[in-house]
N, CA, C and O atoms as a GROMACS GRO file, in nm:
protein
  484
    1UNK      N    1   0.082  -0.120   0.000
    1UNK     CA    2   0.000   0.000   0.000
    1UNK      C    3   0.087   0.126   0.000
    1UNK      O    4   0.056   0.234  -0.051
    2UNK      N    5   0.200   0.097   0.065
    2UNK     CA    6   0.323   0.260   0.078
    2UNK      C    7   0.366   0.244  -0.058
    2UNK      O    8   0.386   0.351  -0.115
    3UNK      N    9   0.387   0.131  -0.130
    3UNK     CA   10   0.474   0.177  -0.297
    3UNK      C   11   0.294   0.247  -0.330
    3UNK      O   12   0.280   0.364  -0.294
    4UNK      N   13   0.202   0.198  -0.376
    4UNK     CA   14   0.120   0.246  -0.401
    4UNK      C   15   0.051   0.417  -0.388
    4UNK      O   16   0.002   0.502  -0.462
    5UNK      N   17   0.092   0.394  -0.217
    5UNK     CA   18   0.030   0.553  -0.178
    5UNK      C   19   0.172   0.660  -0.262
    5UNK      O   20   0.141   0.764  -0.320
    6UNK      N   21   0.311   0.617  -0.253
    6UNK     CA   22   0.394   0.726  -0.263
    6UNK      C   23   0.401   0.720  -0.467
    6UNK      O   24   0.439   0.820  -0.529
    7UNK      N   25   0.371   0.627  -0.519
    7UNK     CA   26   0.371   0.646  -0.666
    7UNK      C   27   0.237   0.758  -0.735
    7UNK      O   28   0.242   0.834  -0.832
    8UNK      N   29   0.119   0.728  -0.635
    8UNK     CA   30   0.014   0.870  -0.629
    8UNK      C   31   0.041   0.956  -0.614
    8UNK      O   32   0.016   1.046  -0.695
    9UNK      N   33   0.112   0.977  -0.497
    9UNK     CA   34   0.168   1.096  -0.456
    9UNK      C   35   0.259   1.184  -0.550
    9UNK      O   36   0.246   1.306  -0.549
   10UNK      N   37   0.347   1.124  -0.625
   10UNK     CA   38   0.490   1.186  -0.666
   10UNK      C   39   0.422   1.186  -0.821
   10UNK      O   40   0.502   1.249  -0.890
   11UNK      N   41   0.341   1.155  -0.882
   11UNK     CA   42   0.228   1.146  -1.003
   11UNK      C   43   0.150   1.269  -0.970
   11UNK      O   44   0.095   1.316  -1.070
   12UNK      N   45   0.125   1.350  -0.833
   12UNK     CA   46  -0.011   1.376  -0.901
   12UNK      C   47   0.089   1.507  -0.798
   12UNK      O   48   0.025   1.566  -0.712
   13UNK      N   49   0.189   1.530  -0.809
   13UNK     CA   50   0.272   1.656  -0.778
   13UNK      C   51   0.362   1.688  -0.670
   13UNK      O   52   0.413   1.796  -0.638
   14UNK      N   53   0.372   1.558  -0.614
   14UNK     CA   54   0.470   1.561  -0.489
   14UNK      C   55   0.664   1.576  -0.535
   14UNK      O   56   0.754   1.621  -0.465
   15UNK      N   57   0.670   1.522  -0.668
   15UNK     CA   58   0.775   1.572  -0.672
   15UNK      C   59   0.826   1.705  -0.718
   15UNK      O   60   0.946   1.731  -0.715
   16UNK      N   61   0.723   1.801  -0.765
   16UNK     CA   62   0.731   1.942  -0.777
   16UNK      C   63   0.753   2.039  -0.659
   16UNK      O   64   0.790   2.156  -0.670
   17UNK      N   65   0.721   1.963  -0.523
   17UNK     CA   66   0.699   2.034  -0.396
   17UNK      C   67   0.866   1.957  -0.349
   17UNK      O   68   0.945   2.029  -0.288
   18UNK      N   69   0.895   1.855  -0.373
   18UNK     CA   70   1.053   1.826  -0.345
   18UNK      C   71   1.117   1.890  -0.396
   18UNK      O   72   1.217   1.938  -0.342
   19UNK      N   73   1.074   1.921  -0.547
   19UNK     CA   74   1.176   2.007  -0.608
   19UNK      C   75   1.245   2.132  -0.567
   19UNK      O   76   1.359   2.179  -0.568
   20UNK      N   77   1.123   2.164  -0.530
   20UNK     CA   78   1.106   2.305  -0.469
   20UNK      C   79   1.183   2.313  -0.324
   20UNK      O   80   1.227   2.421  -0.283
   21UNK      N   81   1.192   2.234  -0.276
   21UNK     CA   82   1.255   2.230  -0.155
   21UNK      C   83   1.379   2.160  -0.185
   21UNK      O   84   1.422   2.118  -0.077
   22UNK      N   85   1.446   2.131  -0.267
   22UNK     CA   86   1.535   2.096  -0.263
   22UNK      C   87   1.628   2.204  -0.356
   22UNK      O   88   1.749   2.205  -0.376
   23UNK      N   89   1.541   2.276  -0.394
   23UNK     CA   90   1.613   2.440  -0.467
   23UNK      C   91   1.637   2.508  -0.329
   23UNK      O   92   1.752   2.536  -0.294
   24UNK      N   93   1.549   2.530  -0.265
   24UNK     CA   94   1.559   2.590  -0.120
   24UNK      C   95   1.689   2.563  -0.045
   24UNK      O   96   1.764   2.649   0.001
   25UNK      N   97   1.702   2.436  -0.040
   25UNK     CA   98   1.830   2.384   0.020
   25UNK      C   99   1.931   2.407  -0.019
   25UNK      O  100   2.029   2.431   0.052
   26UNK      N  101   1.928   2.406  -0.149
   26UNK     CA  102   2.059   2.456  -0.224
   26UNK      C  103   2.085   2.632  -0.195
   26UNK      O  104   2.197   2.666  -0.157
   27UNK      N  105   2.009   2.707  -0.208
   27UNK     CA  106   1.958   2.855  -0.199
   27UNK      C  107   2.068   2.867  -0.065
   27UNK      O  108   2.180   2.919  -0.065
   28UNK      N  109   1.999   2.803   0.044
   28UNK     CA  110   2.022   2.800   0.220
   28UNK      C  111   2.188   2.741   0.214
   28UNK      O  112   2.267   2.765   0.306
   29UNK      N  113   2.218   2.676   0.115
   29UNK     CA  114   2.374   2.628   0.124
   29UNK      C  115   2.473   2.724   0.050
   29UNK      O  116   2.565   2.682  -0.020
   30UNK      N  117   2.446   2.849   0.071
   30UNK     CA  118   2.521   2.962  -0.053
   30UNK      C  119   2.590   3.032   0.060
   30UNK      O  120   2.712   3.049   0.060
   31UNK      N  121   2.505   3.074   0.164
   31UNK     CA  122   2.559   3.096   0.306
   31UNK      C  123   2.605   3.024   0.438
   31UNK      O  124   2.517   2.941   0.466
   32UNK      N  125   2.722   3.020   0.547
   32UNK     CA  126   2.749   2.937   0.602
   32UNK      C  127   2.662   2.930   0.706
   32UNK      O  128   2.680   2.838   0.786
   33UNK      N  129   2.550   3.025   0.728
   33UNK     CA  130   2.500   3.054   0.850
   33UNK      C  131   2.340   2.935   0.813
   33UNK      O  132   2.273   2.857   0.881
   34UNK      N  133   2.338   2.985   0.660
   34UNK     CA  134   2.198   2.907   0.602
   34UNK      C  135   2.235   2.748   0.598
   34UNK      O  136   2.151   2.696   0.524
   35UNK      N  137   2.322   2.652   0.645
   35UNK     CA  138   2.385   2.524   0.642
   35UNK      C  139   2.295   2.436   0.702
   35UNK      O  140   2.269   2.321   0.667
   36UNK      N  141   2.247   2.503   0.798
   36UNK     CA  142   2.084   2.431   0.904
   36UNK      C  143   1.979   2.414   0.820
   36UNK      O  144   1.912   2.320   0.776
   37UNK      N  145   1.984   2.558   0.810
   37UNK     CA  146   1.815   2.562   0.690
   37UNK      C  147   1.823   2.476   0.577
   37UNK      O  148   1.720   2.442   0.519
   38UNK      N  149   1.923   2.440   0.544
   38UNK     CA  150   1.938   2.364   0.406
   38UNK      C  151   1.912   2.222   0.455
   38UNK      O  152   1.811   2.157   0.428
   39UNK      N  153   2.015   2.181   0.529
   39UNK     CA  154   1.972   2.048   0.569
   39UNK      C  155   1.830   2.009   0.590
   39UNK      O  156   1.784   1.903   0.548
   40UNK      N  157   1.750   2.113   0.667
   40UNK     CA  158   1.596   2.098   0.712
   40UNK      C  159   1.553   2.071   0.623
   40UNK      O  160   1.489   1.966   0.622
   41UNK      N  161   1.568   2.181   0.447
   41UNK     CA  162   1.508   2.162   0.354
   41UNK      C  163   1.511   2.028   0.311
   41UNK      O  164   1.417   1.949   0.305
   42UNK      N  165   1.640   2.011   0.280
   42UNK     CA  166   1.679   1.860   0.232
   42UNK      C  167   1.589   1.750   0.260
   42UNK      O  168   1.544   1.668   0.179
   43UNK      N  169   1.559   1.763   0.438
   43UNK     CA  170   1.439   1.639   0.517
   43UNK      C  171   1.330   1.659   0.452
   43UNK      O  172   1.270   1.562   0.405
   44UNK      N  173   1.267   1.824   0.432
   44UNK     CA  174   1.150   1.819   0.386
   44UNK      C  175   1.148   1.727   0.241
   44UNK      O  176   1.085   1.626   0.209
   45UNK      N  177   1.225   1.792   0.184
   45UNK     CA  178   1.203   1.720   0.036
   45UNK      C  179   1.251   1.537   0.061
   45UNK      O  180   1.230   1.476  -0.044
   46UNK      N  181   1.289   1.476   0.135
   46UNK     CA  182   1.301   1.370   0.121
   46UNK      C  183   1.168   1.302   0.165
   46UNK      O  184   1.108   1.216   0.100
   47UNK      N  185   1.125   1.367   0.313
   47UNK     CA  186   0.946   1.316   0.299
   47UNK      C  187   0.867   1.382   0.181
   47UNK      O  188   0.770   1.310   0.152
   48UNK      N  189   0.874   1.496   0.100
   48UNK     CA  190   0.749   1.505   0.065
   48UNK      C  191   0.743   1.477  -0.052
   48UNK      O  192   0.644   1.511  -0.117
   49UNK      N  193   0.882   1.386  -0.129
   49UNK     CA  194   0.863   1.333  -0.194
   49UNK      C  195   0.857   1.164  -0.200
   49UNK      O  196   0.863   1.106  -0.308
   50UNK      N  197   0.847   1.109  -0.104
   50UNK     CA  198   0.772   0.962  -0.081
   50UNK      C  199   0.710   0.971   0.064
   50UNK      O  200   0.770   0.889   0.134
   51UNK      N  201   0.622   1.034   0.131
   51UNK     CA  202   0.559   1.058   0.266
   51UNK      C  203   0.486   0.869   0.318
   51UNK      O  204   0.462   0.836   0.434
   52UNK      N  205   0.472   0.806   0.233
   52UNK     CA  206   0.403   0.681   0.320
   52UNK      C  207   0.494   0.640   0.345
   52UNK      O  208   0.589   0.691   0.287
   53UNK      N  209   0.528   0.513   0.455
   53UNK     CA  210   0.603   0.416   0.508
   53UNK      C  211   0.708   0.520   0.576
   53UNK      O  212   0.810   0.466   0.618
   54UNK      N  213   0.698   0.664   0.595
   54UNK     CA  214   0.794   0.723   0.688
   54UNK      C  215   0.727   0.738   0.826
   54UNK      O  216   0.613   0.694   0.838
   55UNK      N  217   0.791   0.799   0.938
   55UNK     CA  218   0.784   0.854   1.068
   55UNK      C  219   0.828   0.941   1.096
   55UNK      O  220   0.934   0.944   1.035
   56UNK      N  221   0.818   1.037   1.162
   56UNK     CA  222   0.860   1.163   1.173
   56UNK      C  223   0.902   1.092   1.369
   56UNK      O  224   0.813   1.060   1.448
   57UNK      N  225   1.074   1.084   1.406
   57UNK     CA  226   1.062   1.106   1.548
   57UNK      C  227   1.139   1.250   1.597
   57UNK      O  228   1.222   1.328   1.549
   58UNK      N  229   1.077   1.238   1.696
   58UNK     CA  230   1.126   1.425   1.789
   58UNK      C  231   1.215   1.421   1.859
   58UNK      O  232   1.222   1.319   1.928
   59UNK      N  233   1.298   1.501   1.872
   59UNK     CA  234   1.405   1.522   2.009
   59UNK      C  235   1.436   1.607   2.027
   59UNK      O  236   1.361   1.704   2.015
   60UNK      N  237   1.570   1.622   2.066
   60UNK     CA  238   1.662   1.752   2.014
   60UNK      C  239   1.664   1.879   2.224
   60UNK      O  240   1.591   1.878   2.323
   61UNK      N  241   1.756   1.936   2.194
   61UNK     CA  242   1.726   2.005   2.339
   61UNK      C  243   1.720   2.168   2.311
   61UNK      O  244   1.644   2.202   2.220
   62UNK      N  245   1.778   2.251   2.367
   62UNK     CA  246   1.747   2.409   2.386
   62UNK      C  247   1.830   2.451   2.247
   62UNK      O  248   1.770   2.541   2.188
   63UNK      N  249   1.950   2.410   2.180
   63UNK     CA  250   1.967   2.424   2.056
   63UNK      C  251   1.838   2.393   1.935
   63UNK      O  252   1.808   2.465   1.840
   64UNK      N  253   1.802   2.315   1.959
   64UNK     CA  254   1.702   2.309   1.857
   64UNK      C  255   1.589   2.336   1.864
   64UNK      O  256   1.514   2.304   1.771
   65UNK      N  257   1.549   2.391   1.955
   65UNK     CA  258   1.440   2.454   2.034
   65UNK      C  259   1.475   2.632   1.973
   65UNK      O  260   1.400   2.704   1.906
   66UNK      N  261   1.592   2.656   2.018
   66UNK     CA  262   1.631   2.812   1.933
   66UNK      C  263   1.620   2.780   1.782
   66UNK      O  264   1.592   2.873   1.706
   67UNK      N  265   1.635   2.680   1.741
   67UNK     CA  266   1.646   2.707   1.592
   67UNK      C  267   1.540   2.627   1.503
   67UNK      O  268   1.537   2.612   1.381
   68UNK      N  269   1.461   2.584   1.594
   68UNK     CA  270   1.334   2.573   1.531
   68UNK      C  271   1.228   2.729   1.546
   68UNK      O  272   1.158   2.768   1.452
   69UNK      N  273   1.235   2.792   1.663
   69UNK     CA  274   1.228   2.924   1.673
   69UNK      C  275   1.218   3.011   1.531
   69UNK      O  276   1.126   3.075   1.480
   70UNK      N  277   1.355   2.984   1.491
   70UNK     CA  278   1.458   3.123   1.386
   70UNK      C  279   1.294   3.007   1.273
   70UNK      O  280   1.181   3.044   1.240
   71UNK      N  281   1.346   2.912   1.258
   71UNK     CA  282   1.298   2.860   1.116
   71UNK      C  283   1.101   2.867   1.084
   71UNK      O  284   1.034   2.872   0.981
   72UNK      N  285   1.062   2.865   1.249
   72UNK     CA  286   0.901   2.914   1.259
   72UNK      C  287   0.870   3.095   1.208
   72UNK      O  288   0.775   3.144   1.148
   73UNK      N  289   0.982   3.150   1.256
   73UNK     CA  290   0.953   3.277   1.186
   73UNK      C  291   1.011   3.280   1.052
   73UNK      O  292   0.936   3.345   0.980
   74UNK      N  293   1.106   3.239   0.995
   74UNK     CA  294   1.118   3.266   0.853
   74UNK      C  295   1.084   3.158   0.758
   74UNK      O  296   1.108   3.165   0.638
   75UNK      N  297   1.042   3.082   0.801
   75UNK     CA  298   0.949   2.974   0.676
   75UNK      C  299   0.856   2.885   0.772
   75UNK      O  300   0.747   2.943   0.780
   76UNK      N  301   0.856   2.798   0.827
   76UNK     CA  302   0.780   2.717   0.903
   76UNK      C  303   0.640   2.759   0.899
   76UNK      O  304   0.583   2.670   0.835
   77UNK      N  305   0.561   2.842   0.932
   77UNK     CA  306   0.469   2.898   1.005
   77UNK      C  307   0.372   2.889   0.858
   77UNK      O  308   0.268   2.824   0.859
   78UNK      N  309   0.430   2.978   0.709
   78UNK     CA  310   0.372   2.980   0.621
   78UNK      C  311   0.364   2.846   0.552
   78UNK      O  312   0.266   2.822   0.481
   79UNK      N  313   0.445   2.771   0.565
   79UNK     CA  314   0.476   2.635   0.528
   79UNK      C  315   0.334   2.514   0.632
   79UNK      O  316   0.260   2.423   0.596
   80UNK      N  317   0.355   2.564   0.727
   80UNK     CA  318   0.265   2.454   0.830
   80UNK      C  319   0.128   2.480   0.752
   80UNK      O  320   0.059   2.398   0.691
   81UNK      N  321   0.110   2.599   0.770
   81UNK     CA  322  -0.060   2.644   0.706
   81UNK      C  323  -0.071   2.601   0.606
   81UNK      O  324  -0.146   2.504   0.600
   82UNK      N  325   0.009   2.657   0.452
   82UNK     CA  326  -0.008   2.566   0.341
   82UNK      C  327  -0.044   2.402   0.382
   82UNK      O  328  -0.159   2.367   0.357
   83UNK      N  329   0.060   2.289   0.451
   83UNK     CA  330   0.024   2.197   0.425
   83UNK      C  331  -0.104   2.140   0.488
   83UNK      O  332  -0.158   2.039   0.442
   84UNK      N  333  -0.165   2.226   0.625
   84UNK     CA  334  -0.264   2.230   0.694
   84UNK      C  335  -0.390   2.209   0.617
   84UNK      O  336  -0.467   2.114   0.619
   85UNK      N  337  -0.394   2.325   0.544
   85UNK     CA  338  -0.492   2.401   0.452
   85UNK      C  339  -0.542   2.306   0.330
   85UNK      O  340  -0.655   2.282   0.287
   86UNK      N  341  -0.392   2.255   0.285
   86UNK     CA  342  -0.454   2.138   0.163
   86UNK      C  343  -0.479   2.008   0.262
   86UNK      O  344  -0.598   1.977   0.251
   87UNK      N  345  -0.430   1.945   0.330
   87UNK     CA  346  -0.459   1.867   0.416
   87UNK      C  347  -0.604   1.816   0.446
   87UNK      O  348  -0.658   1.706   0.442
   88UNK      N  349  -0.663   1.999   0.493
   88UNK     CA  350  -0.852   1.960   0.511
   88UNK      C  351  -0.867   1.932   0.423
   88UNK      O  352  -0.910   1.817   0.419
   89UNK      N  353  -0.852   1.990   0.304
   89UNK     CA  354  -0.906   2.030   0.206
   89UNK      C  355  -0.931   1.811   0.145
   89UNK      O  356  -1.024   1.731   0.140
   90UNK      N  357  -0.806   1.810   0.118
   90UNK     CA  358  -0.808   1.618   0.042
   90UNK      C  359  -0.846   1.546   0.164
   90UNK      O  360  -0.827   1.425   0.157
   91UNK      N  361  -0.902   1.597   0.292
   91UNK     CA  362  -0.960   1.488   0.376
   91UNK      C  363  -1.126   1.528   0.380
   91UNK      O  364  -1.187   1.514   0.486
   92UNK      N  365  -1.191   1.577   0.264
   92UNK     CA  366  -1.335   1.620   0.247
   92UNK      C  367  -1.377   1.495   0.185
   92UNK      O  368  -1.498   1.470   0.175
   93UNK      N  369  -1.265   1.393   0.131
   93UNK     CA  370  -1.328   1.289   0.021
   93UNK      C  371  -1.246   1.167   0.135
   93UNK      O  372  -1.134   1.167   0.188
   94UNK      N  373  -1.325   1.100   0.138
   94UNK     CA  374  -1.303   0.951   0.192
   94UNK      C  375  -1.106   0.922   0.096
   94UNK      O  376  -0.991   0.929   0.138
   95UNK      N  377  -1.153   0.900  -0.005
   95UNK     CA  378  -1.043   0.843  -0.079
   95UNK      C  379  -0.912   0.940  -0.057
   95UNK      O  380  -0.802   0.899  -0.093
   96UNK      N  381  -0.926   1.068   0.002
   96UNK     CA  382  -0.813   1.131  -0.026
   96UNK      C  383  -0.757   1.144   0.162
   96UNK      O  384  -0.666   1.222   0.194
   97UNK      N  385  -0.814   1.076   0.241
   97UNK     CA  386  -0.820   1.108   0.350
   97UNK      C  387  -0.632   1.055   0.380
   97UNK      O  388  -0.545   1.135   0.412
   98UNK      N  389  -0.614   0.944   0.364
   98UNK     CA  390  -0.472   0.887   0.342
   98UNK      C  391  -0.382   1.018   0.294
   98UNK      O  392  -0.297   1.065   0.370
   99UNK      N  393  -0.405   1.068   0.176
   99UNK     CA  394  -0.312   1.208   0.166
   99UNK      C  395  -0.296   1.325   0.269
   99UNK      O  396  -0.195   1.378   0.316
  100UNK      N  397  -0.425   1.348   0.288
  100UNK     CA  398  -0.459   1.448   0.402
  100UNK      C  399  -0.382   1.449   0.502
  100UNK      O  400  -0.309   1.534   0.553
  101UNK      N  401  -0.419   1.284   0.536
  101UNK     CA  402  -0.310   1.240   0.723
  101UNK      C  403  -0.131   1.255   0.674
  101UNK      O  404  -0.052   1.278   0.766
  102UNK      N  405  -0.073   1.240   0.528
  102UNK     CA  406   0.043   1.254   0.534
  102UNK      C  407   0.099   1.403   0.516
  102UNK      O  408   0.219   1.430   0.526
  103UNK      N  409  -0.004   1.501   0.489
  103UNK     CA  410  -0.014   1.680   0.466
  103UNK      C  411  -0.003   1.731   0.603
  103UNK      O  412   0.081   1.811   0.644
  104UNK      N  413  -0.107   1.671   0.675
  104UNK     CA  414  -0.067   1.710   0.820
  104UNK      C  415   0.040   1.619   0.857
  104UNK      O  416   0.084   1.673   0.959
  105UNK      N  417   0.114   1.504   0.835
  105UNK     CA  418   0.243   1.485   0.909
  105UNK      C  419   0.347   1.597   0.838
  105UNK      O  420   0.406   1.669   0.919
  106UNK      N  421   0.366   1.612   0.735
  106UNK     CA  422   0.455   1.768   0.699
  106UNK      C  423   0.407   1.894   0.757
  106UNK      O  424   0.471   1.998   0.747
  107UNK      N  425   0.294   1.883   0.818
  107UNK     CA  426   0.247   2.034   0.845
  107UNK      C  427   0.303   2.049   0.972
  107UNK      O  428   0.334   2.162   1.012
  108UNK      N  429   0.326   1.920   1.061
  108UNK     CA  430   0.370   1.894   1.188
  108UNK      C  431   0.546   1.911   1.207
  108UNK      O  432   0.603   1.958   1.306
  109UNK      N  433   0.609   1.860   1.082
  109UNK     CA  434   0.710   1.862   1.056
  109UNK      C  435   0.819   1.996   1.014
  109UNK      O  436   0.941   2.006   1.019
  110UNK      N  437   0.692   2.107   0.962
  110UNK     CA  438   0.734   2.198   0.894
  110UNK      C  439   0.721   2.333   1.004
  110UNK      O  440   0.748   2.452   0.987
  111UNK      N  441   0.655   2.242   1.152
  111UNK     CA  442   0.650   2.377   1.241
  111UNK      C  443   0.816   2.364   1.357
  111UNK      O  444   0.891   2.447   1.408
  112UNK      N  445   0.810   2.233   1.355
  112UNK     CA  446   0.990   2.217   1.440
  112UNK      C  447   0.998   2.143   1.370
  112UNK      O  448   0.902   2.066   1.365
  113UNK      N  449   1.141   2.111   1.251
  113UNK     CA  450   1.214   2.020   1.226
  113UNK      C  451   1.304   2.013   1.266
  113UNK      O  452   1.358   1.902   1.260
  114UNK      N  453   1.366   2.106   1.320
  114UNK     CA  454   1.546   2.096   1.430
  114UNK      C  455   1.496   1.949   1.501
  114UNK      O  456   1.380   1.915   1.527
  115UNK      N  457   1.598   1.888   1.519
  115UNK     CA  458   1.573   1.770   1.612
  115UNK      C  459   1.478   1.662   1.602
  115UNK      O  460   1.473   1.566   1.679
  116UNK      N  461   1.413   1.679   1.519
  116UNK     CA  462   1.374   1.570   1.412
  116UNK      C  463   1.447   1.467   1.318
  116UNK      O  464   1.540   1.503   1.246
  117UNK      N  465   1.394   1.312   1.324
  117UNK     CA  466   1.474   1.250   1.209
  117UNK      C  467   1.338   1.144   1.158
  117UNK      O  468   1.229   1.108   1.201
  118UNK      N  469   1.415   1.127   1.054
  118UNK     CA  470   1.250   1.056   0.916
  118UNK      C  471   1.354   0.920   0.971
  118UNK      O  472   1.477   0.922   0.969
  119UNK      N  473   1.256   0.793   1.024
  119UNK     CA  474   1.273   0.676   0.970
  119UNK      C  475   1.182   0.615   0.921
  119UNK      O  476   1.071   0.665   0.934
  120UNK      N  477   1.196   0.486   0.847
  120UNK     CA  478   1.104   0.385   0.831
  120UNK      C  479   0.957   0.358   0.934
  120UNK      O  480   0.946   0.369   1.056
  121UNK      N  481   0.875   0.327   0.848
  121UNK     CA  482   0.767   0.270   0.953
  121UNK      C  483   0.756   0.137   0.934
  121UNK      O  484   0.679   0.071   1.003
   0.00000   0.00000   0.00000
């Protein structure tokens, strides 16, 4: 069902939203200070371009707590809502409800990723 759900996914525009974040990353790697932000990007685009069969786990201490901070005010915040927003939106139809629940795991992901790591489920 995960080869299934992530071949929908990356078909019907998930790898345009990796893309995009993985330009970001590159963008964030031009400066030595942007080296964090890039990496973050990097995670995003690796879930949001195959989101089934991943996990999002949490950790991290007062460093990543400050720099999930910096990254909620300069991208996170507009990023969470976007994936929030489409999220309801593909959980109005039974069939799209599976997408929805993986929009809100990026929407969750996109408000602290400091101290975060994607494994297997």
């Amino acid at each position: 069902m995960r080869t299934i759900g992530n071949i929908i996914w990356i078909l019907t525009g998930g790898w345009i939203t990796a893309l995009g974040f993985c330009l970001a990353g590159c963008i964030f790697y031009i400066s030595i200070i942007g080296i964090p932000l890039g990496r973050i990007s990097f995670r995003m685009a690796a879930l949001t371009l195959a989101p089934f069969g991943k996990d999002i786990v949490y950790g991290g201490g007062a460093p990543s707590l400050l720099a999930n901070i910096v990254w909620f005010l300069v991208i996170g915040f507009w990023t969470a809502v976007a994936y929030a927003v489409m999220g309801i939106l593909f959980c109005v139809t039974v069939v799209g409800i599976p997408f929805g629940m993986q929009l809100f795991k990026m929407a969750r992901l996109a408000i602290a990723p400091f101290g975060s790591s994607l494994v297997e489920a």
